[in-house]
C-alpha angles and dihedrals in degrees: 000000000000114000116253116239123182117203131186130202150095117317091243098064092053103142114246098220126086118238118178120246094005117138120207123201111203095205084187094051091021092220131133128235138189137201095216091185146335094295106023121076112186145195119239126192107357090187119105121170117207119186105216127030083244102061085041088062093045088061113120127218097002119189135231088221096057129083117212123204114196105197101210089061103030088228132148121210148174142204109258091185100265098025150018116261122193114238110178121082105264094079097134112115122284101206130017124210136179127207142183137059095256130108100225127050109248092170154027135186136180117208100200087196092066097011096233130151115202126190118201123203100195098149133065120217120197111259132222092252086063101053092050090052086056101046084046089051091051095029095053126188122328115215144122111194114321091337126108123201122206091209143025089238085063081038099052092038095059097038087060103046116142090010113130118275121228096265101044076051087051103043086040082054086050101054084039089067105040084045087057096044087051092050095048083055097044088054102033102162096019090067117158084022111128108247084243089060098044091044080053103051081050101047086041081051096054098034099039119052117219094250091051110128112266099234083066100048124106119041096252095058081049096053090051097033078063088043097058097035105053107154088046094058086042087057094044090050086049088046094048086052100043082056103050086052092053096048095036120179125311117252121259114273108028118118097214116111100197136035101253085050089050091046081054096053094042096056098037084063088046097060090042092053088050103059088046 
């Protein structure tokens, strides 16, 4: 039977060679090993138990074969190679922080080793309230008198009261067309005349004959001509009466329309009464 042999030290200084029945403390890992016979080295006891998740992460050397238990969490690991990964059940996260100056959440993070979730709010987005406050700035107020409107539609609304509908705009455009079509009919070569100056040439054509002087022979030289001539147009107006009370008017049932015609007809009936 080999002699058995316990040894204490730091894992690193495991001695490479295999001596049987020896047994081998890591004080740093706190693991057992055994040197089962001349050629086998194994691995006793990969359980540790820490009592707090920081003395878990001082460990040194820890081992991939090995599960860790740490008390104050109730949590198993084990040594992925770089970190510790939880492996019982209860892997959801133990404490929760947020973090930034922000007002929306723009990220979140687990850390498995201390089971925290942390959400960050880095960035600022801009709020309703905001958005209000800068309508409001372009918007402006909306009142009319003493009266205070809630939206730009009531607003609006009132604003526009009495003014034409669209279809009172649209039947008024279409008078407006068939007025300037009639127009441009109405004026035909005096296109782009004023309606005055076209109403003047045809009163000056019906009032003025074409051999009239020239010095007489717009409206305008008439009405001066009158101006500066009173008494002559006095004397014109007495002449015209004293006229009218010479000729007189013309008896009922005769058919003549002037005096020379009545003169005519009078003496035409004279002549035939006579020869009767």
């Amino acid at each position: 039977m080999a002699k058995v042999a316990f040894k204490k030290g730091l894992l690193a200084n495991l001695p490479a060679a295999i001596a049987e029945g020896t047994f081998y403390i890591t004080t740093d890992e706190r693991a057992l090993y055994l040197d089962v016979d001349g050629t086998t080295r194994v691995r006793i006891g990969d359980f540790q138990e820490f009592t707090t998740l920081t003395a878990l992460q001082a460990n040194t050397n820890p081992s991939t074969t090995a599960l860790y238990y740490v008390t104050e969490l109730n949590c198993l690991a084990k040594w992925d190679g770089t970190k510790y990964v939880q492996i019982n059940l209860d892997t959801g996260a133990a404490s929760v922080e947020v973090t930034g100056d922000g007002n929306a959440l723009d990220g979140v993070t687990y850390d498995p080793a201390t089971r925290k979730l942390t959400f960050t709010k880095t960035a600022a987005f801009t709020t309703a309230g905001d958005v209000d406050a800068k309508i409001a700035a372009k918007v402006g107020e909306l009142k009319i008198g003493d009266e205070t409107f809630a939206t730009v539609k009531a607003y609006v609304d009132k604003k526009t009261d009495g003014i034409a509908t669209d279809t009172a705009l649209e039947t008024l455009t279409g008078r407006v067309t068939t007025a300037e079509t009639k127009i441009g009919t109405l004026i035909g070569d005096d296109t782009d005349k004023s309606a005055r100056a076209i109403a003047n040439e045809e009163l000056a054509k019906q009032l003025i004959p074409e051999n009239a002087k020239e010095s007489l022979d717009t409206l305008a030289e008439i009405a001066a001509w009158i101006q500066a001539h009173p008494e002559d147009a006095t004397a014109m107006n007495k002449a015209i009466t004293d006229l009218a009370a010479l000729v007189g008017t013309l008896p009922e049932g005769v058919t003549a329309t002037d005096v020379v015609a009545y003169i005519q007809e009078y003496s035409d009936e004279a002549l035939t009464w006579g020869t009767f």
